[in-house]
N, CA, C and O of each residue as an XYZ file, in Angstrom:
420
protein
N      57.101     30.524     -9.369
C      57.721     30.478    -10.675
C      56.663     30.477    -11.782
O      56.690     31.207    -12.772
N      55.806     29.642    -11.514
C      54.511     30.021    -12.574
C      53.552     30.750    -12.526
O      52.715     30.567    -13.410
N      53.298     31.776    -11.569
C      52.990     33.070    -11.631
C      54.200     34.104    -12.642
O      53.958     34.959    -13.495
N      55.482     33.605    -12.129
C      56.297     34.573    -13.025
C      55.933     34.452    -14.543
O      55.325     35.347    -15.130
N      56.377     33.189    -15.197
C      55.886     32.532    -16.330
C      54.635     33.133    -17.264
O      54.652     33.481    -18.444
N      53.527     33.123    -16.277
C      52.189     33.561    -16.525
C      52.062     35.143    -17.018
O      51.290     35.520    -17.899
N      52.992     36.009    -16.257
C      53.190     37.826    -15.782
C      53.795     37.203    -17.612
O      53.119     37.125    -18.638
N      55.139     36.894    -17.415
C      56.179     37.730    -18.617
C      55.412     37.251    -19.951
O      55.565     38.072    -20.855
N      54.889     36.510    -20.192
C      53.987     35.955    -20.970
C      53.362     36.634    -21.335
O      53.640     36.965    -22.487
N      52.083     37.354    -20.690
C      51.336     38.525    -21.114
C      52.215     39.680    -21.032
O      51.932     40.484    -21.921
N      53.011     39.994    -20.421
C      53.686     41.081    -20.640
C      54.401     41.166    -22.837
O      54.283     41.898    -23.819
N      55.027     39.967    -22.461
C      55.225     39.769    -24.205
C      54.222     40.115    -25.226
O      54.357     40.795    -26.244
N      52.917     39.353    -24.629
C      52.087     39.239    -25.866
C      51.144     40.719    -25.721
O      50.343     40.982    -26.618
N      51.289     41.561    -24.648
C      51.155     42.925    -24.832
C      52.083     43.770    -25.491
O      51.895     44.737    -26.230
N      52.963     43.308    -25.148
C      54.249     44.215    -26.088
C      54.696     43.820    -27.751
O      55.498     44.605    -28.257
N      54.324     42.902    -28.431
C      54.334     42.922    -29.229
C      52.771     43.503    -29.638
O      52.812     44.276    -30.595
N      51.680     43.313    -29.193
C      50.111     43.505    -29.544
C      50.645     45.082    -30.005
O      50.478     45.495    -31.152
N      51.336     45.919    -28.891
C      51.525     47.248    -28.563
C      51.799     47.673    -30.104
O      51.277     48.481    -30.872
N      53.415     46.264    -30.232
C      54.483     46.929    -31.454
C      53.488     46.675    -32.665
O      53.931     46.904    -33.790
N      52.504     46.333    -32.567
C      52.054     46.267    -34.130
C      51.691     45.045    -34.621
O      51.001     44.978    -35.638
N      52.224     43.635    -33.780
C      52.066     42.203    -34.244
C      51.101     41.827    -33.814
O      50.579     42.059    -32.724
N      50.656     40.957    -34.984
C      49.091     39.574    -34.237
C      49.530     39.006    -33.551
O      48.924     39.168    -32.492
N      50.481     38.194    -33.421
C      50.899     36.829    -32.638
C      52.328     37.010    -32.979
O      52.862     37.569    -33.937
N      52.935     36.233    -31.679
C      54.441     35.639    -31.575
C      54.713     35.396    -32.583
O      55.824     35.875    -32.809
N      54.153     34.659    -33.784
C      54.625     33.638    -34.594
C      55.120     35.148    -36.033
O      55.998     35.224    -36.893
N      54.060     36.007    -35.615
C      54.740     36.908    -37.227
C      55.594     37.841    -36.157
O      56.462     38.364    -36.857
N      55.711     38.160    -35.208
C      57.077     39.052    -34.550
C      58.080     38.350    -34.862
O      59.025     38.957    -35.367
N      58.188     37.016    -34.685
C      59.406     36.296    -35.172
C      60.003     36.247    -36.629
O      61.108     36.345    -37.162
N      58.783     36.056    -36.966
C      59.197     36.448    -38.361
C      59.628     37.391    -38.921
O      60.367     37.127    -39.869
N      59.450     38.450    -38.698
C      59.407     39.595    -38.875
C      60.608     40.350    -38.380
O      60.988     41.359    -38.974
N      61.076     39.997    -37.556
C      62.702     40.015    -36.264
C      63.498     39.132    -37.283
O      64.346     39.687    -37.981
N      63.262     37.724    -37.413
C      63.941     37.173    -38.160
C      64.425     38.010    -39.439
O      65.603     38.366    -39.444
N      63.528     38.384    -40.626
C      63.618     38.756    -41.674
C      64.414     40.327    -41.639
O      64.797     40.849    -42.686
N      64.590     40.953    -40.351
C      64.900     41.726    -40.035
C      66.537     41.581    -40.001
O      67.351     42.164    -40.717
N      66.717     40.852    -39.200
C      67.888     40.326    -38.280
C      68.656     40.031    -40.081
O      69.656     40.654    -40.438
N      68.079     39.192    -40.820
C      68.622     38.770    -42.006
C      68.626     39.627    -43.294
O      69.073     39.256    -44.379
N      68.279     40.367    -43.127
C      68.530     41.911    -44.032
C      69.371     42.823    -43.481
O      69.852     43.596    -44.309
N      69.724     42.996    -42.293
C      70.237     43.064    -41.649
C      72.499     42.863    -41.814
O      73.490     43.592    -41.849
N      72.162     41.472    -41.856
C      73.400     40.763    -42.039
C      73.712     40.721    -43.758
O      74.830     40.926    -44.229
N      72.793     40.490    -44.370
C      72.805     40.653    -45.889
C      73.248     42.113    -46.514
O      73.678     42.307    -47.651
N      73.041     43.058    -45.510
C      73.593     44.719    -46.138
C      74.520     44.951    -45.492
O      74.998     46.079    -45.621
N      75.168     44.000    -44.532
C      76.540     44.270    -43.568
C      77.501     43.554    -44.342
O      78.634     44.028    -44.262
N      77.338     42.249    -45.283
C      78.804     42.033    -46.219
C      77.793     42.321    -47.185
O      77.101     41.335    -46.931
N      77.036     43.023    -48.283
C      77.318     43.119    -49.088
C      78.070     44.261    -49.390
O      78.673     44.477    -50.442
N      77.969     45.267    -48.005
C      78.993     46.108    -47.901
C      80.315     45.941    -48.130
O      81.012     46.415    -49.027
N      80.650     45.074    -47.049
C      82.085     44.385    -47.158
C      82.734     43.963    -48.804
O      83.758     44.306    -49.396
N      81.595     43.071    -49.162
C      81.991     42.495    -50.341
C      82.350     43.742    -50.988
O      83.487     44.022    -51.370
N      81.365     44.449    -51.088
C      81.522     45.666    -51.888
C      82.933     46.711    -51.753
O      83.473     47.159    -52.764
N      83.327     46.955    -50.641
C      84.680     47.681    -49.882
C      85.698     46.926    -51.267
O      86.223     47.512    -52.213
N      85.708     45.609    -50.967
C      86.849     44.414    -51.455
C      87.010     45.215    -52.836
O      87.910     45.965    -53.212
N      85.925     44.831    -53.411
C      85.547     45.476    -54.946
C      85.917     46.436    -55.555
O      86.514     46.459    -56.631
N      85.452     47.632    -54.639
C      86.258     48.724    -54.601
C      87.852     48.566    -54.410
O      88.673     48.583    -55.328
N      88.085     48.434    -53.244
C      89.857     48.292    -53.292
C      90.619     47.714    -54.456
O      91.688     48.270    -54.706
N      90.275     46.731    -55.189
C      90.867     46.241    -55.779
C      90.592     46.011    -57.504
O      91.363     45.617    -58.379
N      89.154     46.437    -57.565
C      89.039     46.768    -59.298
C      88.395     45.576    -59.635
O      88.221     45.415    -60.843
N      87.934     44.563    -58.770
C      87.776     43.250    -59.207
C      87.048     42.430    -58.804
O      87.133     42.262    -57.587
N      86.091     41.611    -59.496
C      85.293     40.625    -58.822
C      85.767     39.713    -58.162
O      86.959     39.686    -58.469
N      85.522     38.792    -57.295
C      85.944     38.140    -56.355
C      86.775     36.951    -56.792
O      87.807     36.502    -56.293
N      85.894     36.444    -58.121
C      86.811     35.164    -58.513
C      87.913     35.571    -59.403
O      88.770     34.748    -59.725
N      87.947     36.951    -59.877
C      89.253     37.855    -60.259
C      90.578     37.846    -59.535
O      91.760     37.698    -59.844
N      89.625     38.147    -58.045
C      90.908     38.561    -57.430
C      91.609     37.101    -56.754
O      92.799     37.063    -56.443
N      90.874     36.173    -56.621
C      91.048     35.005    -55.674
C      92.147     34.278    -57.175
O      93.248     33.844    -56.837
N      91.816     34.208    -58.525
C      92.902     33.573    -59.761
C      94.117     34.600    -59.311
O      95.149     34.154    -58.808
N      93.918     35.949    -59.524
C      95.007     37.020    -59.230
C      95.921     36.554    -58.000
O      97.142     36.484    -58.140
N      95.275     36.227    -56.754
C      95.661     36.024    -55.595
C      96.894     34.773    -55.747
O      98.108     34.855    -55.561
N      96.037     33.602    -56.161
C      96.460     32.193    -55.864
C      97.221     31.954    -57.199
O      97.398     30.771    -57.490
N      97.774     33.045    -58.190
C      98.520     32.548    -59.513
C     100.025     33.239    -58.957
O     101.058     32.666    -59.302
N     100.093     34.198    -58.288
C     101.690     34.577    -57.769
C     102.112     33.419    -56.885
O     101.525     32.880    -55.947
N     103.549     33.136    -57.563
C     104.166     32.260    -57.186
C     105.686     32.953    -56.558
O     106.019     33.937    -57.218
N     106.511     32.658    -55.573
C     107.478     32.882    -54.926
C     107.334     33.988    -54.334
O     108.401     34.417    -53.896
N     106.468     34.615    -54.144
C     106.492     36.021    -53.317
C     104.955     35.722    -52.224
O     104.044     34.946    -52.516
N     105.036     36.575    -50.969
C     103.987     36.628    -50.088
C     103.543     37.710    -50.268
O     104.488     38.496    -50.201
N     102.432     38.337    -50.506
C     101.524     38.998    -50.370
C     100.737     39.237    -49.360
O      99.570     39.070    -49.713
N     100.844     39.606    -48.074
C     100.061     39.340    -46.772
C      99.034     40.059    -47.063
O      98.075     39.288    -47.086
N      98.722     41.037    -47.283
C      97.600     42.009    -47.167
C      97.026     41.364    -48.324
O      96.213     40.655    -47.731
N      96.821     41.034    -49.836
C      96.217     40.616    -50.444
C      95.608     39.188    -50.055
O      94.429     38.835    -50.094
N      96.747     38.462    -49.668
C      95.797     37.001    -48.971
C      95.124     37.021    -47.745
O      94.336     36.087    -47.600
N      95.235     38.066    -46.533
C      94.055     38.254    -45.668
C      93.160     38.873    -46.093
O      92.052     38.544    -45.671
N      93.225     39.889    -46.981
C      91.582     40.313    -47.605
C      91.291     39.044    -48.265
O      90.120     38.730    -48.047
N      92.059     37.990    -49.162
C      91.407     37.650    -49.988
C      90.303     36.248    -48.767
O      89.239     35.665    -48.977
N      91.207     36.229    -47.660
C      90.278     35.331    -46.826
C      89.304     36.174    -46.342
O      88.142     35.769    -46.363
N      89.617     37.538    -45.804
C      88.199     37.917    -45.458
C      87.089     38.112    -46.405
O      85.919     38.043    -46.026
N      87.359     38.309    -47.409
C      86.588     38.509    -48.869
C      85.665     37.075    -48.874
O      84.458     37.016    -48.642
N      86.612     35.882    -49.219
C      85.680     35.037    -48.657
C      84.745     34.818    -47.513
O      83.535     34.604    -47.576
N      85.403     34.894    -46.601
C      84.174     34.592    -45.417
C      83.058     35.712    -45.981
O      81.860     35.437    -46.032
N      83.423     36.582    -46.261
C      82.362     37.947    -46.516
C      81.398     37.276    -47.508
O      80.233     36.985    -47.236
N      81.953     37.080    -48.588
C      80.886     36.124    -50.075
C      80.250     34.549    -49.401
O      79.141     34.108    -49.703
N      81.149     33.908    -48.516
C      80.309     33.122    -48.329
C      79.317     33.104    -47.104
O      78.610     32.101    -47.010
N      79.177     34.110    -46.136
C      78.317     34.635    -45.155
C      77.684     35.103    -46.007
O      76.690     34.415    -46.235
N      77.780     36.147    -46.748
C      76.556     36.895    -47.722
C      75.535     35.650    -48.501
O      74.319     35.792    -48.379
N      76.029     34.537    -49.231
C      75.276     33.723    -49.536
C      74.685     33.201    -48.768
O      73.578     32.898    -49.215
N      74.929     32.726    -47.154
C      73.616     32.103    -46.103
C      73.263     32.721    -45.689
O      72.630     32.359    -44.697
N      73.286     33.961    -45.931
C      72.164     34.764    -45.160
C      71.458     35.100    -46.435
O      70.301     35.266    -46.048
N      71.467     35.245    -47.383
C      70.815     35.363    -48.329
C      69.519     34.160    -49.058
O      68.486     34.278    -49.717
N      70.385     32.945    -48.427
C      69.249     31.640    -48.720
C      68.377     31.709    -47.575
O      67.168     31.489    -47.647
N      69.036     32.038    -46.436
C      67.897     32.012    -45.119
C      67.245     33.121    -45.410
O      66.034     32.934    -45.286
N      67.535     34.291    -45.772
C      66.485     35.813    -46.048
C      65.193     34.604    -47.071
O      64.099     34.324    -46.583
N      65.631     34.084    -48.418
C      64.545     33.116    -48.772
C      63.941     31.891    -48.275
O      62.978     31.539    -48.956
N      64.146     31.332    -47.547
C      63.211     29.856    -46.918
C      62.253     31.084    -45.855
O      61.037     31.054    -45.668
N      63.272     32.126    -45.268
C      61.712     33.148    -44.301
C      60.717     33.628    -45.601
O      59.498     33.632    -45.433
N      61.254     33.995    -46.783
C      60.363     34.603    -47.394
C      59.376     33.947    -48.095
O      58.358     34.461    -48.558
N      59.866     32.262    -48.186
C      59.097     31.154    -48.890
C      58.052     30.568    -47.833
O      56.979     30.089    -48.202
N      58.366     30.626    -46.745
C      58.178     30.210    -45.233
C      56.627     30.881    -45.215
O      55.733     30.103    -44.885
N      56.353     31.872    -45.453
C      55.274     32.830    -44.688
C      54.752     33.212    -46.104
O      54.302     34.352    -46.224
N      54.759     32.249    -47.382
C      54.118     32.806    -48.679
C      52.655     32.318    -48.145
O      51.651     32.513    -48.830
């Protein structure tokens, strides 16, 4: 088992040497910051779709949403939940895109 350990080990730290990195520590980083730009252009898309569909910024549509009274709206109140999860995923990935970018100043 620690012959295996020993092999995948250098096998790693050849394969990143290969991809271009000094050390583990900036591939991670670098994957990380990846991974989180990544997720940051996947809802700001989304957010953006919402925007489009509907003519309106988010806290537009969420007063718009939550001021009709006696009628259901299904399709406007599941976008308006996915809209959220979308704005509020876009904001943590957006603070984590900064603590990596504050991280490695």
């Amino acid at each position: 088992m620690e012959s295996f350990n020993f092999e995948l080990n250098q096998v790693i730290a050849r394969t990143l040497a290969e991809g271009g990195f000094a050390s583990e520590k900036e591939a991670t980083r670098e994957i990380s910051l990846m991974v989180a730009l990544a997720k940051i252009s996947r809802y700001e898309r989304e957010c953006a779709k919402f925007r489009k569909k509907y003519g309106l910024t988010f806290q537009e549509f969420q007063r718009k949403v939550n001021s009709i009274v006696g009628a259901e709206v299904f399709e406007e109140e599941n976008d308006l939940m996915d809209w959220e999860f979308a704005e509020n995923t876009l904001a943590l990935w957006q603070k984590r895109l900064e603590v990596l970018k504050n991280a490695y100043r």
